[in-house]
C-alpha positions in Angstrom: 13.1 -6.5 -10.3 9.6 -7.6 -11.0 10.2 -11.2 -10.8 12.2 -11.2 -7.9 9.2 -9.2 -6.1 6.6 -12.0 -7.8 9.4 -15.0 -6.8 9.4 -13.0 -3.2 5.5 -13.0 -2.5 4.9 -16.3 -4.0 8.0 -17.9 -1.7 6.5 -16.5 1.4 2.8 -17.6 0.4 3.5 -21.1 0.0 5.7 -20.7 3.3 2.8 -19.2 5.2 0.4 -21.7 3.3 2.3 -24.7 4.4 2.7 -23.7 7.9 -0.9 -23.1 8.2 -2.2 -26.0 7.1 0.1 -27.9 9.5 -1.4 -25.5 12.5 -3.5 -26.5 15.2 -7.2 -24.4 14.9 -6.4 -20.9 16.5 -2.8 -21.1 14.7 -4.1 -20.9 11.4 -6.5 -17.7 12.1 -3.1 -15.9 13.3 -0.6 -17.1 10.4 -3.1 -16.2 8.2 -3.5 -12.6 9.3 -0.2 -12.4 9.7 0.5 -13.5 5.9 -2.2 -10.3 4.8 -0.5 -8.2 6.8 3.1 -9.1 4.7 1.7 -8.9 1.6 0.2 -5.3 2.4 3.7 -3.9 3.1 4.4 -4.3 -0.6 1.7 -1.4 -1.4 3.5 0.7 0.8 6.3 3.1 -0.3 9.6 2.3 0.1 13.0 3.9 0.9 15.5 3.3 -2.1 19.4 3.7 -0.8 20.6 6.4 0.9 18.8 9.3 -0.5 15.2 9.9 0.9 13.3 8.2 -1.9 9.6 7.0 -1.3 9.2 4.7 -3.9 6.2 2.1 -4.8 6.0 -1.5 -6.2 2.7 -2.2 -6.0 -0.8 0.0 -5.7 -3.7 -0.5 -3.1 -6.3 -1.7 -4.8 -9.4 -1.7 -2.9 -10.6 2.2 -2.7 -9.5 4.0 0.6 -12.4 6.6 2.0 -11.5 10.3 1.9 -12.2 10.7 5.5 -9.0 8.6 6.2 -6.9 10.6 4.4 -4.7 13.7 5.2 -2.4 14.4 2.6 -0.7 12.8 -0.4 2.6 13.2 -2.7 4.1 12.0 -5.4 6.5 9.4 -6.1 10.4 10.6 -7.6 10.6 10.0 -11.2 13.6 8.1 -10.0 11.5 5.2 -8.9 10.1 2.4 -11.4 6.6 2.8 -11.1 4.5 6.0 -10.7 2.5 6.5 -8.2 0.5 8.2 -5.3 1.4 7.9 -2.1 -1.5 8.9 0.5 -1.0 10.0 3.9 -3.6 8.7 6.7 -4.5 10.4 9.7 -2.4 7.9 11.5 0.4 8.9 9.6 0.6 5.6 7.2 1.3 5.8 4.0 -0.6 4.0 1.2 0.4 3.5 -2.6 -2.0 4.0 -5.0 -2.2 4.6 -8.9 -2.8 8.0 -9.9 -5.1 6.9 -13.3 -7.5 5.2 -10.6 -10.8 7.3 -10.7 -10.9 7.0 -6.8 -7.1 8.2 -6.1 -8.5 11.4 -8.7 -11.3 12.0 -6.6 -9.4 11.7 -2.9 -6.4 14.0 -4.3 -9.5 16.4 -5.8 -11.2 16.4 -2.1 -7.6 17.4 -0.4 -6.9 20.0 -2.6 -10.2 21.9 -2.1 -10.5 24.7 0.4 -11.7 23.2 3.9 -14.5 25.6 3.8 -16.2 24.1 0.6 -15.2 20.6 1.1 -18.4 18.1 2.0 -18.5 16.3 5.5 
């Protein structure tokens, strides 16, 4: 499963790669965003079959401020790789490794009482 997910986003970054370099100047701004914006699906959960599974593949990396956040789960204990999934106020949803010292502190802030919780 892993290496067709590595064999995946190295297929489409040469794709995107090639493309771009053969773009005229504005074309290469777009692909390029357009390429980040791919690759930042695979930090997202997914649905696995039927059932309603949120599963992960990949964390987010780069910390996330609290103020974005709103909620988080869990991933099933079905799914590969465990994770948390956090909830922004526009209702996205964002993997992220629960042994990463940011991820603690977010989960931390949502589970305090609104009254004691810092602006």
């Amino acid at each position: 499963m892993k290496a067709a997910l590595i064999t995946l986003t190295v297929f489409i970054f040469v794709a995107f790669y090639n493309e771009a370099e053969s773009a005229p100047g504005g074309e290469t701004k777009r692909r390029t965003e357009a390429f980040k914006r791919n690759i930042d699906e695979f930090s997202k959960p997914t649905q696995i079959g039927s059932d309603v599974v949120s599963c992960c593949f990949d964390y987010m990396k780069k910390p996330i401020p609290f103020k974005h956040m709103t909620d988080y789960f869990y991933t099933s204990s079905r799914c590969s790789k465990f994770a948390v999934v956090l909830v922004t106020r526009k209702n996205r949803k964002i993997c992220a490794n629960p042994e990463d010292e940011w991820v603690k502190n977010i989960i931390n802030a949502l589970e305090m009482p609104e009254a004691t919780q810092k602006p």
